[in-house]
Residue, then its C-alpha position, 0 to 999 in steps of 0.5 A: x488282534x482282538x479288541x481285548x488286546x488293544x490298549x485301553x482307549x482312555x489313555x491316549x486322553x489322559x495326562x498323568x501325574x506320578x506321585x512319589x508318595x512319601x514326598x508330594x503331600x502330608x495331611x494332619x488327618x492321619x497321623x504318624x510317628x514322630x520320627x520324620x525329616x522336615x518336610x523342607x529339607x533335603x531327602x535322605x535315602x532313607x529318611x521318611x517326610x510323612x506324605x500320605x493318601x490324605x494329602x493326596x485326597x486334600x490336593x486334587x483341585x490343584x491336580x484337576x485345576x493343572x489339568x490332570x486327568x491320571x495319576x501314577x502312584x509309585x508303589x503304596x504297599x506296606x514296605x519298610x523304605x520309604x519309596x516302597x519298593x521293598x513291599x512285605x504285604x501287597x494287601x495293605x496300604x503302608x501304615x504311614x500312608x494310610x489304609x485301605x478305607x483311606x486308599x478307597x476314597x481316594x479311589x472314589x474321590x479321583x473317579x469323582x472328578x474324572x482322574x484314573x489312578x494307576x498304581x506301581x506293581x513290584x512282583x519281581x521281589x519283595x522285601x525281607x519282611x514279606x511273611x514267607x520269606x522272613x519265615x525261611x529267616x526264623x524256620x530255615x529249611x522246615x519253612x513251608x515256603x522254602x520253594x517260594x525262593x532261589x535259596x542256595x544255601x542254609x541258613x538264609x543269610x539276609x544281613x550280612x555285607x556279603x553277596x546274599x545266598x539267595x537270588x535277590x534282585x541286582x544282588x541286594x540283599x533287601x529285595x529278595x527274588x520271587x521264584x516265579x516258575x513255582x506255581x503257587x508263587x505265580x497264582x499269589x502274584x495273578x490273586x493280587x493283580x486281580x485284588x487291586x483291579x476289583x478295588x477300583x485300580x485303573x491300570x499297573x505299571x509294572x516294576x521291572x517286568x523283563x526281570x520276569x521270564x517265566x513262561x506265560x507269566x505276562x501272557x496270564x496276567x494280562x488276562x487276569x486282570x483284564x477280565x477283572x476291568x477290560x480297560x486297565x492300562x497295563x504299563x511296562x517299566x522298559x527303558x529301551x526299544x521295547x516292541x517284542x514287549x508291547x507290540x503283539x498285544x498280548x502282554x502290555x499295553x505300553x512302555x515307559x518312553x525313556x527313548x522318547x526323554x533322552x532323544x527330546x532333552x539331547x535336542x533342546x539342552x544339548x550340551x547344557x546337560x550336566x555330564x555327571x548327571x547323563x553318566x550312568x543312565x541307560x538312555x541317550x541324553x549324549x551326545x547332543x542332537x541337531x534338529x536332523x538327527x532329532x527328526x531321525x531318532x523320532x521317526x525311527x522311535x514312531x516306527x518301533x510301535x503300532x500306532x495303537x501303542x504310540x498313542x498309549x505310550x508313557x511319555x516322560x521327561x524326568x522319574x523318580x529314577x532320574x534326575x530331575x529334568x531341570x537339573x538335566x537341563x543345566x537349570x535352565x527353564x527355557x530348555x524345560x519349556x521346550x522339552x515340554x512343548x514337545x512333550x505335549x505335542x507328541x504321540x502318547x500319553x505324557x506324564x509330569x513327575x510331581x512338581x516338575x511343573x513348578x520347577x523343583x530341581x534334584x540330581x540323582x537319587x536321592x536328590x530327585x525326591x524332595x517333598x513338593x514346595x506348596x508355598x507358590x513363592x518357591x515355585x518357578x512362575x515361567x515353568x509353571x504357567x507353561x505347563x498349564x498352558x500347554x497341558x490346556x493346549x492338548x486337552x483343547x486339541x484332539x490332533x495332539x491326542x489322536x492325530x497322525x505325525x508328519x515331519x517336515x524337513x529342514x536344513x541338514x544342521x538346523x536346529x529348527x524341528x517341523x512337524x504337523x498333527x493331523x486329525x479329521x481334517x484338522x492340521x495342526x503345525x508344530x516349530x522349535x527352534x532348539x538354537x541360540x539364534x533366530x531361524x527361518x527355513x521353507x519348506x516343499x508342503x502346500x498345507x494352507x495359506x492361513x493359519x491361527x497361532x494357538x502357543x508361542x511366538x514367531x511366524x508362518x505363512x504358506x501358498x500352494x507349494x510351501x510352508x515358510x517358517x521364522x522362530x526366535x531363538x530359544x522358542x517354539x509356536x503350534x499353528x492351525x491351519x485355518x484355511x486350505x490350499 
């Protein structure tokens, strides 16, 4: 393996921010039509609030001042639905967010403060108003572009409430499917890879790449886009095991870990979770996991990858895709709290859904894509503050970027989770207690016998042949090991 196919080294540095665009900030500097729901209200699915990049540009001290040093945009392309998704001109900024100038200060603006900006890639459909699908609308077979697309018959049928006779992505009828073995289709997908790399992008995150299996098609982006920036973050929007993907080196970087979410929040809610908010979603929030069973899925997801690819993994615990954590939680902060710890604690790069870490709640679509609260009096203080203090924590702590994961057994049934990171001769141990009552346990390591708290309650102690822990309920702690046996 070539070192232009290992990840990027930045982002296993980096704690990302995904910015829902439409819904995290509105700036009066650039203007909008008059047409748009109150900012406060609840989303609609198709509905526009008004945020924008300026909003974005106007609010990065409360980014860097959170501690974040990475941005996930979902898509900014011109597109008539408020999430994007439906682009109708992958060189434009949507007008309602701004323009490309706008879009290159913003660029300018994130580097100047050391945040990199990575931005959401949909190259498996676009939408009715793409320029050359909408001319198979007004020219039908005459098109000159008819072979961008699968079309069945003529003449294209885009708005009828019948099944679209064109392939279109899960059948709807909006997002018509790119024909990506047609290589003039192919080339005008690798030409905008490369346009926005050239533009200051740090990295994509790929909209539902397995869609794509034309041959070398992944294989020849990579390649593209990496020449352009060697250390672009090629990220893939994969929601199950996703090592034929990303492991060779060859075609992503990462995946979205939607494993490592449901495998955290089916420890720490547990049966707090919402049954019709777990209902559908194709991750493992069910059933419920002891700290036995948690241990087992971590360690078996840690082995899925190469440890170059663990340490650049997205790690999420909520997305635009899914309800919101705290909602999936039950509302409840401490099960948040603790998803979180673990969340920073672990492998990987991990990712805050905007205001997720001031407590915003949200079921499923649309629900889970409210505008962000500004007035501090609606935030949650607890979450809040946990957030800071942990994101603090892994920003002061090279082992819980780069070190090497240990688990360390408990007692079959116990809802205490042990585990160290260790770096350069540096031990750090991680508890939670995900129960309702307090919990002690031993364990056979002789790792030290002095140790530093540096996050949350409870108690340690260790000889030359064990490591004894006590937690509160609901809780957990990280602590140094200051001196070795």
């Amino acid at each position: 393996m070539t070192p232009f196919d290992q990840p990027p080294a930045w982002v296993s540095d980096a704690i990302f921010y995904q910015i829902f665009p439409d819904r995290f900030a509105m700036s009066d500097r650039w203007k909008k039509p008059s047409g748009l729901e109150a900012w406060d209200s609840p989303p609609t699915t198709h509905g526009y609030k008004g945020g924008d990049l300026a909003g974005v540009i106007e609010n990065l001290d409360y980014l860097t001042d959170l501690g974040i040093n990475a941005l996930y945009f979902n898509p900014i392309f011109a597109s008539a639905s408020n999430h994007r998704y439906h682009a109708w001109d992958y060189r434009r900024i949507d007008p309602l967010l701004g323009d490309r100038e706008l879009f290159d200060e913003l660029i300018a603006a994130c580097h100047d403060r050391g945040i990199r900006v990575v931005i959401d890639g949909v190259f498996n459909h676009c939408g009715r108003g793409f320029y050359q699908f909408h001319d198979l609308l007004e020219s039908g077979e005459a098109s000159p572009w008819r072979d961008w697309f699968n079309v069945h018959s003529w003449p294209v049928d885009a708005y009828s409430d019948s099944a679209p006779n064109y392939d279109a992505w899960w059948g709807l009828p909006a997002l018509p499917k790119f024909d990506t073995d047609n290589p003039e289709v192919r080339e005008f997908l690798m030409q905008i890879g490369e346009y926005w790399a050239h533009r200051g992008i740090d990295g994509w995150r790929l909209d539902v790449p397995l869609e794509i299996r034309s041959e070398g098609f992944w294989e020849e982006f990579r390649q593209r886009v990496r020449a352009v920036n060697p250390d672009l973050y090629i990220l893939a929007e994969i929601w199950d095991d996703a090592s034929e993907w990303i492991n060779d080196g060859d075609r992503f970087d990462a995946t979205m870990n939607y494993l490592f979410a449901g495998h955290t929040l089916a420890f720490v809610a547990g049966d707090r979770i919402p049954g019709e908010l777990a209902d559908g979603l194709s991750y493992p929030l069910k059933p419920s996991l002891d700290a036995t069973q948690y241990a087992a899925a971590i360690d078996h997801l840690l082995n899925l990858y190469p440890w170059s690819r663990t340490l650049v993994n997205f790690n999420i615990l909520d997305s635009h895709d899914v309800p919101r954590v705290l909602s999936l939680c039950g509302d409840d902060p401490t099960s948040v709290i603790l998803a979180t710890l673990l969340q920073m604690t672990f492998p990987g790069a991990p990712s805050i859904y905007y205001g997720t870490e001031v407590g915003m709640a949200g079921g499923k679509d649309p629900a889970n894509r409210g505008g962000f609260p500004w007035d501090p009096a609606d935030w949650n203080s607890e979450i809040y503050q946990a957030y800071r203090q942990l994101i603090a924590l892994r920003d002061a702590e090279p082992a819980l970027r780069h070190g090497a994961m240990e688990t360390l057994p408990t007692d079959p049934g116990s809802m205490l989770y042990l585990f160290t990171r260790r770096h350069n001769g540096d031990t750090l141990v991680v508890a939670i207690n995900a129960g309702t009552d307090a919990v002690s346990a031993m364990t056979q390591l002789s790792i030290g016998s002095s140790f530093k708290t540096l996050w949350g309650d409870g108690g340690i102690a260790g000889d030359a042949q064990s490591l004894r822990v006590a937690l509160p309920p609901r809780s957990g702690a990280v602590w140094r090991v200051t001196d070795f046996s």
